[in-house]
C-alpha positions in Angstrom: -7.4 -23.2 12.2 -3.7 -23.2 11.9 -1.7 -26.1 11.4 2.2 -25.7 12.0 4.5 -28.8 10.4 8.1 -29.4 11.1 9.7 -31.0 8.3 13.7 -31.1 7.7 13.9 -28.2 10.7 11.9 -25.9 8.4 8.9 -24.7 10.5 5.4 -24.3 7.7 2.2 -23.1 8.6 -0.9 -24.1 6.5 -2.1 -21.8 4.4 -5.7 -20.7 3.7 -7.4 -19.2 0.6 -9.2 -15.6 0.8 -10.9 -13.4 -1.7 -10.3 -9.7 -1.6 -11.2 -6.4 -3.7 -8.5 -4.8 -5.3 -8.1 -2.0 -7.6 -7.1 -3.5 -10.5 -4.2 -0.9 -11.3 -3.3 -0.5 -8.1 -2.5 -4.2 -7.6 -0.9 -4.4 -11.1 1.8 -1.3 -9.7 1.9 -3.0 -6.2 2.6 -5.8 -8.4 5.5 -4.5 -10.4 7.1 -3.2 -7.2 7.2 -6.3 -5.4 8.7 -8.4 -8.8 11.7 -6.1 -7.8 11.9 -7.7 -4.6 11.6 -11.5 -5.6 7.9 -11.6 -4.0 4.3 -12.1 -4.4 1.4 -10.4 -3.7 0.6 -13.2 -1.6 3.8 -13.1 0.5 3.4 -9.0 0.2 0.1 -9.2 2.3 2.0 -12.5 4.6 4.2 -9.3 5.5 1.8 -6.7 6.1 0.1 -8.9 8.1 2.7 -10.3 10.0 3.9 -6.6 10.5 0.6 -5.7 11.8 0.3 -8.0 14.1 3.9 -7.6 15.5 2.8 -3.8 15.8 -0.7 -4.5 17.0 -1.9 -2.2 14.6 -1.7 -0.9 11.3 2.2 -0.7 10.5 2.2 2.8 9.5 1.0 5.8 10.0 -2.3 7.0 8.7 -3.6 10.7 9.0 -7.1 12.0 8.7 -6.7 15.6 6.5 -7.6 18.5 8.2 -9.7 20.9 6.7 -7.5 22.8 4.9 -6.1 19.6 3.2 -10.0 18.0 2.2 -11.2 21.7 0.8 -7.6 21.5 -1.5 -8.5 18.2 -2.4 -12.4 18.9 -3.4 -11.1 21.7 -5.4 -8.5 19.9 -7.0 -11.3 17.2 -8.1 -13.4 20.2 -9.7 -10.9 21.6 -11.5 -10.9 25.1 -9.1 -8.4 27.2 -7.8 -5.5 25.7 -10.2 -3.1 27.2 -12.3 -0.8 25.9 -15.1 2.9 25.9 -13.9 5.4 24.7 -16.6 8.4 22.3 -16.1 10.6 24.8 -16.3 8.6 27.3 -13.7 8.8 24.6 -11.0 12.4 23.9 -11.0 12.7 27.5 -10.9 11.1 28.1 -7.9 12.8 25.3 -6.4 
C-alpha cells in the first residue's frame, strides 16, 4: 500500500523497507558514483525504478552474447587463447 501526503504543496509518498542481495564491491563503486551526484543508493534504485516503470521495462538495453562472444569469454576465464600485449603495443595499434 501506498500512501501519498500533501503537505506545504510538496506531494510524499510513504516509503517501505526492502532487503536485497548485493555484491558488496559492486554496491560500494555504484556507491562512489552516485556521492558524485548528491544521491543515495536508495534514491539510485527510486530512479531505476521509476525509469522502469515509465519504460515498462528494463530501462536499457540488455543483450544475450552470441556464441562467439560466450566461447571468448569461457576462454578468457581459463586463461586460453590470450596473449600479453604491452601498454605501449596497444596505443600503437590504435
Amino acid at each position: 500500500m501506498c500512501v501519498i501526503i500533501e503537505l506545504k504543496g510538496y506531494i510524499m509518498t510513504a516509503k517501505v523497507r526492502t532487503n536485497v542481495y548485493l555484491d558488496s564491491d559492486m554496491k560500494a563503486k555504484a556507491q562512489e558514483i552516485f556521492k558524485t551526484y548528491g544521491i543515495g543508493l536508495s534514491d539510485a534504485f527510486n530512479m531505476f525504478l521509476s525509469q522502469s516503470v515509465l519504460e515498462r521495462g528494463i530501462p536499457f538495453e540488455i543483450k544475450i552474447p552470441n556464441d562467439k562472444t560466450i566461447k571468448a569469454i569461457e576462454d578468457a576465464r581459463d586463461g586460453k587463447n590470450m596473449t600479453k600485449v604491452s601498454l605501449e603495443e596497444l596505443k600503437a595499434m590504435s
